[in-house]
C-alpha positions in Angstrom: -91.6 3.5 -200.6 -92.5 2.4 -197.4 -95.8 0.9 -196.6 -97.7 1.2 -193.4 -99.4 -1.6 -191.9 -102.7 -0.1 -192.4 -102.3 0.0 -196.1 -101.8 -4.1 -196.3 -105.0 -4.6 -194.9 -108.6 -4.4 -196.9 -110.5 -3.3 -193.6 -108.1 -0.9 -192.6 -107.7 -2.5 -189.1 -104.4 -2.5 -187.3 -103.4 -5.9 -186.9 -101.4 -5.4 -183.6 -102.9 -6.7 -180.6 -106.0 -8.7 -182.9 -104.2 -12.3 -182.3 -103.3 -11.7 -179.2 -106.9 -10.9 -177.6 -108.2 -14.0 -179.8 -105.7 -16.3 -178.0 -106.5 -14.6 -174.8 -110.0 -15.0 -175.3 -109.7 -18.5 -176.3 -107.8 -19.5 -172.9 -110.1 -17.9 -171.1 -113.4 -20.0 -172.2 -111.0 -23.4 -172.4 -110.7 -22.1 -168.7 -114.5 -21.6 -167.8 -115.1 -24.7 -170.2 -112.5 -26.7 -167.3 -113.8 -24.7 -164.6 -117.4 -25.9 -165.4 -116.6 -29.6 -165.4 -114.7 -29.8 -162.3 -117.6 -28.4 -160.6 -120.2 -30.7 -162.4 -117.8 -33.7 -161.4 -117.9 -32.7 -158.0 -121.5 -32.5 -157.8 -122.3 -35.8 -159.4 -119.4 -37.3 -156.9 -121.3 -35.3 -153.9 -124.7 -37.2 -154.8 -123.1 -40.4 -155.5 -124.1 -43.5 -152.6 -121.8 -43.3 -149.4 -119.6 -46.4 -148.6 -120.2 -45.8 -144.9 -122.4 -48.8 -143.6 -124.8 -47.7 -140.4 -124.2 -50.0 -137.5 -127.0 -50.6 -134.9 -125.4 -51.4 -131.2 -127.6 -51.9 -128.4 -125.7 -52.3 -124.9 -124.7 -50.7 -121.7 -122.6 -47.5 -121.0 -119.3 -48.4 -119.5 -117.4 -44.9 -120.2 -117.6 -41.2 -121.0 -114.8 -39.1 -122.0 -115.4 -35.5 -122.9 -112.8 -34.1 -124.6 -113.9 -30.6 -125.3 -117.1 -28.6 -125.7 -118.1 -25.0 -126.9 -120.3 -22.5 -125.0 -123.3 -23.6 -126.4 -125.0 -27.0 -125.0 -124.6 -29.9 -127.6 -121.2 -28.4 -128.9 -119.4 -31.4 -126.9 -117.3 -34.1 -128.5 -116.1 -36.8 -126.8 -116.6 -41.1 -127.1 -118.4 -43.6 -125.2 -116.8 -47.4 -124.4 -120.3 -49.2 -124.7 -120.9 -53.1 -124.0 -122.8 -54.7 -126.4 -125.7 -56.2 -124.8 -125.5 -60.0 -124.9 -122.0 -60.7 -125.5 -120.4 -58.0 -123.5 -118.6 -57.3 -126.2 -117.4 -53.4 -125.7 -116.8 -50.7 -129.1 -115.7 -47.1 -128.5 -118.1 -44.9 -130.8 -117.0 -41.6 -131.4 -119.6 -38.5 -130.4 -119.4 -35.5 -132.4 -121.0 -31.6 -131.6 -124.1 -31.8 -133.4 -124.9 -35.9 -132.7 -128.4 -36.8 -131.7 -128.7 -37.7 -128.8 -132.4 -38.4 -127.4 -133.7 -39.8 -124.4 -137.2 -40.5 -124.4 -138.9 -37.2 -126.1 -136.5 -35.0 -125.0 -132.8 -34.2 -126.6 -129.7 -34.5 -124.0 -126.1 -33.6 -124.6 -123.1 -35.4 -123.6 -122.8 -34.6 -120.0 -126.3 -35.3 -119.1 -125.5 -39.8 -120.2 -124.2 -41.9 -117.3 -122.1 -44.7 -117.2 -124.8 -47.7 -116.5 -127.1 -46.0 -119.4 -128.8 -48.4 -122.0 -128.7 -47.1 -125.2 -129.3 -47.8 -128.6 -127.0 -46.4 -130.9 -126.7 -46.3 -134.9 -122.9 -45.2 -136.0 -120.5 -45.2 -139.0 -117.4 -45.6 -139.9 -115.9 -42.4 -141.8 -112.8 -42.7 -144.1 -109.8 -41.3 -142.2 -111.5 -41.4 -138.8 -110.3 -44.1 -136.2 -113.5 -44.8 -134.6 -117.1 -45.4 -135.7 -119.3 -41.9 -135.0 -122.1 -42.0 -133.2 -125.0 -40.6 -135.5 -127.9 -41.4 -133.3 -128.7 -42.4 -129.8 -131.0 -43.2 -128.0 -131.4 -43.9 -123.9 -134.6 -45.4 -122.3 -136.2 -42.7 -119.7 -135.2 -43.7 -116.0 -131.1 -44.6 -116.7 
């Protein structure tokens, strides 16, 4: 006599495919469970203190080089060579679209700084990046 599946089992269930979906099932909350991690890791490294020291300079414009800007004014990126006022010292800072730039009350972009300009400047150093960026500058009305 032959004996179906359905007959060795008290809840008259098929047993085909039941293992399978519980394995497949099981992978796929290990997965979420892994998923959900990464992503809390990556918050909790997001919030975590920056490395990146601010440096205050204080000094005299010698050089502006645009590189390239958008269509839209403040989309500019480019670097300034300034002298360090009192030891003439001179550090290329790095200006990215987007950086602050103020002179008196009123915002200016990239083009609108001269050479001769005093400014004060705060900037950081950015892992990867070759110079220091410019985060905020400011030039006294008049330059």
């Amino acid at each position: 006599m032959v004996t179906s599946r359905r007959e060795d089992r008290i809840d008259g269930e098929l047993s085909e495919g039941g293992g399978h979906m519980k394995r497949l099932r099981i992978v796929g909350i290990l997965l979420l469970c892994a998923g959900l991690s990464w992503a809390l890791m990556s918050l909790a490294m997001a919030g975590a203190d920056s490395k990146a020291a601010v440096q205050r300079y204080e000094g005299q414009i010698k050089s502006i080089k645009v590189d390239k800007c958008g269509l839209q004014p403040g989309s500019c990126e480019g670097s300034v060579i300034l002298a360090k006022a009192g030891s003439g010292e001179e550090v290329t800072l790095a200006i990215r679209p987007g950086t602050w730039l103020k002179r008196g009350a009123q915002f200016v972009t990239i083009d609108e700084l001269g050479v001769g300009n005093r400014v004060q400047v705060e900037a950081v150093q950015l892992p990867g990046q070759p110079l220091q960026q410019i985060t905020i500058l400011n030039s006294a009305e008049g330059d």
